[in-house]
C-alpha positions in Angstrom: -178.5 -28.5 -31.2 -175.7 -26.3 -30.6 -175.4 -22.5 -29.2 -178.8 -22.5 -27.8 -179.9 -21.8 -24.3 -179.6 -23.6 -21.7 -182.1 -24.1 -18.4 -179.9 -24.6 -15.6 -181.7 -26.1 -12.1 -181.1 -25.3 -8.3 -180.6 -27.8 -6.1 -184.1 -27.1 -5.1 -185.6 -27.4 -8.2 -184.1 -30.7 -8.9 -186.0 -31.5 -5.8 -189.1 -30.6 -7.2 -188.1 -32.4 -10.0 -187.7 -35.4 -8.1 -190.9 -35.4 -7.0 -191.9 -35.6 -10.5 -189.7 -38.9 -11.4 -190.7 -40.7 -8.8 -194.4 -40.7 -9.6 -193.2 -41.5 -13.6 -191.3 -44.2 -11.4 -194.3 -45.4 -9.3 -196.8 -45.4 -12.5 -194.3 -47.5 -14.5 -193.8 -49.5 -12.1 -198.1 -50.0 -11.7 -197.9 -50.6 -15.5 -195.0 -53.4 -15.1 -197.0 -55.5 -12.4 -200.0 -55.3 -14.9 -198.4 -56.2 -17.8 -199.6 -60.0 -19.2 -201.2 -61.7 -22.3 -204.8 -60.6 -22.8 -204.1 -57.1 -21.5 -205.0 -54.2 -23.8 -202.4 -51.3 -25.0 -205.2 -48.9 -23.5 -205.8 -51.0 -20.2 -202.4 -50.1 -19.4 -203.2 -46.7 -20.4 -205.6 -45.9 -17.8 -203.6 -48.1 -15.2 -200.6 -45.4 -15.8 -203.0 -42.5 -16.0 -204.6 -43.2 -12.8 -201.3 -44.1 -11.0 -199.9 -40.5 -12.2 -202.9 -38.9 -11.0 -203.4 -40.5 -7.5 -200.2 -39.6 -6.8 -201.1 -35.9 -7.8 -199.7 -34.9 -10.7 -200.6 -34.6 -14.5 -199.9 -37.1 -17.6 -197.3 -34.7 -19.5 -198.4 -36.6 -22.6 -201.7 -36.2 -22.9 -202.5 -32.9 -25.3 -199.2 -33.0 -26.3 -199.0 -31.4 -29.4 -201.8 -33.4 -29.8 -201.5 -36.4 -28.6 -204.7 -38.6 -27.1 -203.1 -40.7 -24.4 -201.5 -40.5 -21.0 -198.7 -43.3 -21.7 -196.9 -44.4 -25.2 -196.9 -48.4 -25.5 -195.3 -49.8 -28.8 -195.0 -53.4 -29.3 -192.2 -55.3 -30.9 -191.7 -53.7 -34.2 -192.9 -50.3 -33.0 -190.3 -48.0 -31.5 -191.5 -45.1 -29.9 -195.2 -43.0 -29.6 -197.3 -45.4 -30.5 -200.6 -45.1 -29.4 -202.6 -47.1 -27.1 -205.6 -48.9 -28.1 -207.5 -52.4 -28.2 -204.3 -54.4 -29.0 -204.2 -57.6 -26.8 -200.8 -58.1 -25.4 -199.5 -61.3 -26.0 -196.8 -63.9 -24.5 -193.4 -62.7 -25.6 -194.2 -59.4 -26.8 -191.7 -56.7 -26.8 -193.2 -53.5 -24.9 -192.1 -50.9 -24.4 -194.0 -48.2 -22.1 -192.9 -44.5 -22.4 -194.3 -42.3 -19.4 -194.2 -38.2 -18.1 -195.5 -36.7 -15.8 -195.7 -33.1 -14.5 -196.2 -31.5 -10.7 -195.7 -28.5 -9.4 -194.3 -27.2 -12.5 -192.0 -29.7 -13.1 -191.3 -32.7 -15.3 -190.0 -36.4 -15.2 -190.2 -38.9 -18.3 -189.2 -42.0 -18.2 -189.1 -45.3 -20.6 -189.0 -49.3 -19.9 -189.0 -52.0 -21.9 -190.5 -55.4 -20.7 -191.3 -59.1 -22.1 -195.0 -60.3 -21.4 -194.5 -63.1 -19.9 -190.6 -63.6 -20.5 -189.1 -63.8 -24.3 -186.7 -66.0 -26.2 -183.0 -65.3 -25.3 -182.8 -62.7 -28.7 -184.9 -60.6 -27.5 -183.7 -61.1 -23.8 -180.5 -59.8 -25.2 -181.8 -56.7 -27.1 -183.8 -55.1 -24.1 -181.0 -55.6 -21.3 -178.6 -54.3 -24.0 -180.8 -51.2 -24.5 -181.5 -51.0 -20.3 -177.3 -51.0 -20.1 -176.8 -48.8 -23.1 -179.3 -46.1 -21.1 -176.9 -46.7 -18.1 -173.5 -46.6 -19.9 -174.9 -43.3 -21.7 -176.2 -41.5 -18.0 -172.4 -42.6 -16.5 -171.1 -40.4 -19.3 -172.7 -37.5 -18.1 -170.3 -37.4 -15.1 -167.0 -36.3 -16.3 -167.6 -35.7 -19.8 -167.3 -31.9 -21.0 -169.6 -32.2 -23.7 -172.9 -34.0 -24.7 -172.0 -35.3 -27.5 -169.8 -37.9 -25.1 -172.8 -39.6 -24.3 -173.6 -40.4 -27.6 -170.3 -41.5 -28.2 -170.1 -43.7 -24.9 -173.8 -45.1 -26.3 -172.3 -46.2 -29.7 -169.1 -47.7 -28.5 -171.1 -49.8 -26.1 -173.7 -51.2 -29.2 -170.9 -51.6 -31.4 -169.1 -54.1 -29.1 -171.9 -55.5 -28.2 -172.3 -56.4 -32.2 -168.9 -57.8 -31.9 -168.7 -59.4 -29.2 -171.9 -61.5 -29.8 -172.1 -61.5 -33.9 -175.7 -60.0 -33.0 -177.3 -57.5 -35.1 -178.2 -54.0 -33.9 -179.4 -50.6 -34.6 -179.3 -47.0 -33.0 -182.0 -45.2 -34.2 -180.5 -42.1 -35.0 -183.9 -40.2 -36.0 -185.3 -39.4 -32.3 -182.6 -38.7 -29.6 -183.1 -37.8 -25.7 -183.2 -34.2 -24.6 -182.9 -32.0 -22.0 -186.1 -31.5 -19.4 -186.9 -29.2 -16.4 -190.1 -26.7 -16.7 -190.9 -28.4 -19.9 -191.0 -31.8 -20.9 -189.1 -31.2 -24.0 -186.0 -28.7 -23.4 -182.7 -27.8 -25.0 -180.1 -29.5 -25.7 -180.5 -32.7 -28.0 -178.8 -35.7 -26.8 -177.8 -37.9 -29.5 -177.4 -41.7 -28.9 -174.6 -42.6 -31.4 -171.4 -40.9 -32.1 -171.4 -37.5 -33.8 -168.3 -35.5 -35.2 -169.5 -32.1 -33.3 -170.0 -32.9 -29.3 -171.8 -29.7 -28.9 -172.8 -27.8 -25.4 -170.8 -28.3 -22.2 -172.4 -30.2 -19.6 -172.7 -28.1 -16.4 -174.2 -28.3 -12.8 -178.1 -28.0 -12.8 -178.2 -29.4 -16.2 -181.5 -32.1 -16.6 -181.3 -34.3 -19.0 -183.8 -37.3 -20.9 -181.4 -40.0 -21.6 -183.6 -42.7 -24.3 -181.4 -44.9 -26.1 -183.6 -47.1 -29.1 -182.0 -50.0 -30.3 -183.5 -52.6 -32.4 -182.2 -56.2 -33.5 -181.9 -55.0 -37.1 -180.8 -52.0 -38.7 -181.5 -48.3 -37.3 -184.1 -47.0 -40.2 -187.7 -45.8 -38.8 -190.9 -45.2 -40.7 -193.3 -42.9 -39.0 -197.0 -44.5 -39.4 -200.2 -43.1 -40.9 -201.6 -41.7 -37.1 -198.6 -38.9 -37.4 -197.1 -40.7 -33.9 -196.3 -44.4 -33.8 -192.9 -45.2 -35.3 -191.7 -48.6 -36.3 -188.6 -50.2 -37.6 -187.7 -49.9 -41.3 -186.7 -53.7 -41.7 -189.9 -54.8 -38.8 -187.4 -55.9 -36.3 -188.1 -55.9 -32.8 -187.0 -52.5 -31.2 -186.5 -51.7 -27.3 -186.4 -48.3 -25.3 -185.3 -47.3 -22.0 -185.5 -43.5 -21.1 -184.3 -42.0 -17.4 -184.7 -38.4 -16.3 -181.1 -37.4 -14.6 -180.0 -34.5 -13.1 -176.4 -32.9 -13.1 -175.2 -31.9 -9.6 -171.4 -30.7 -8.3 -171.2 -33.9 -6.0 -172.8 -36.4 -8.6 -176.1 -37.7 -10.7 -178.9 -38.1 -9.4 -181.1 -40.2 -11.5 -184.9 -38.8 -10.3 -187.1 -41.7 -11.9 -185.3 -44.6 -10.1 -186.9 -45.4 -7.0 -183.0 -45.5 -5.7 -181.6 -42.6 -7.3 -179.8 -45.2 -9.6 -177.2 -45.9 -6.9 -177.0 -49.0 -7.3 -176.6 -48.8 -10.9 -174.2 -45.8 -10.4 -171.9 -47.2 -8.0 -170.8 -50.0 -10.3 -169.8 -47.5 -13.2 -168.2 -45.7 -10.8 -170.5 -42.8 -10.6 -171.1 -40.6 -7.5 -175.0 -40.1 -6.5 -175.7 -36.5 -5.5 -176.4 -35.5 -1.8 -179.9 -34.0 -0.6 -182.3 -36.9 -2.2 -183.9 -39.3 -0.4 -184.1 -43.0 -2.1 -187.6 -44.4 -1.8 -188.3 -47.2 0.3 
């Protein structure tokens, strides 16, 4: 991850860019409102799929080095990229919904985790600790010299979280965010735990993918049989939250919130950029 170029954004691209997160925004959004027992992994497929394309832009997923779907949807025990299908959704599932989307040229990918139909307080805890670990980790970006401070900002945040609440938890160290801009996947690697090497300096018109995947058991992943859909090692629950943020002189902005993250922003103390419009 270190010494490699760097794709560094206008103000203008970012922009363009923003364009991009907010249909990622609006499709997760559809998903969300759609999401109850009964509903298939692949319902919510097409739901996301749709949404991304009536809003004019392509699923960046779909092809993908493969892969046959236009959202990933892993349930409980799965982590990341698993693959829809006819699994019926079920009252207090863990799901998490992983989404990208490209226009004009440009990407935004995005991640939420949500409870069908609510969840017991355990599970409660473990998404909103992943949701504020995703937060804590895109605060870092402003101010920090390096990327490796997110990581590190990431991990100090789960690790008192474990203490504070004698709750078990796990960074899965094995996938990591990244940065994004023309391509969906883009230089550098942004780890989510704490690294000894803090690698390239962050700099204005940097984009970056920030995913944190924490689980309520420890952080080992085994990939399955189909080559994409990753579970948890010990089968505990695991949760995922994933914003696309941009690096500006005057502040973040976060391009798949509907808000720019403002709200979210301003109580860590983090300027928004200037030049983006919030969505009403």
């Amino acid at each position: 991850m270190f010494g490699r170029r760097i794709q560094r954004k206008s103000r203008e691209d970012v922009v363009r860019m923003r364009s991009a997160g907010l249909v990622v925004a609006r499709a997760l959004d559809e998903v969300g409102r759609h999401l109850e027992p009964g509903r298939t992994t692949m319902e919510l497929n097409e739901i996301a799929d749709a949404a991304i394309r009536r809003w004019g832009a392509v699923p960046s997923f779909l092809g993908y080095e493969g892969y046959p779907a236009s959202v990933c949807v892993s349930v409980n025990d799965q982590v990341i990229h698993a693959i829809p299908g006819p699994l019926e959704l079920q009252a207090g599932d863990v799901v998490s919904v992983d989404c990208g989307a490209v226009l004009d040229g440009w990407h935004g990918d995005a991640a939420r985790t949500l409870i069908v139909g609510g969840g017991d307080p355990q599970d409660e805890f473990l998404v909103e600790t992943t949701r504020r670990a995703m937060w804590i980790g895109i605060a870092a970006l402003w101010g920090a010299r390096r990327i490796g401070e997110v990581g590190r900002a990431i991990d100090a945040y789960i690790t008192d979280q474990e203490a504070s609440t004698s709750r078990q938890l796990g960074i899965v160290e094995e996938f990591v965010g990244h940065g994004i801009g023309t391509e969906m996947h883009q230089d550098p690697d942004v780890p989510n735990y704490a690294t000894k090497r803090l690698g390239e300096r962050i700099g204005a018109g940097m984009c970056f993918a920030i995913e944190p995947m924490i689980t309520a058991g420890g952080g080992g992943v085994v990939t399955e049989e189909d080559g994409w859909t990753v579970r948890t090692a010990d089968a505990s629950r695991a949760a995922h939250w994933e914003n696309t943020v941009a690096v500006l002189p005057d502040g973040l902005a976060v391009l798949t919130e509907a808000d720019l993250g403002r709200t979210e922003l301003a109580a860590l103390g983090v300027p928004v950029a200037s030049g983006f419009e919030a969505e009403r």
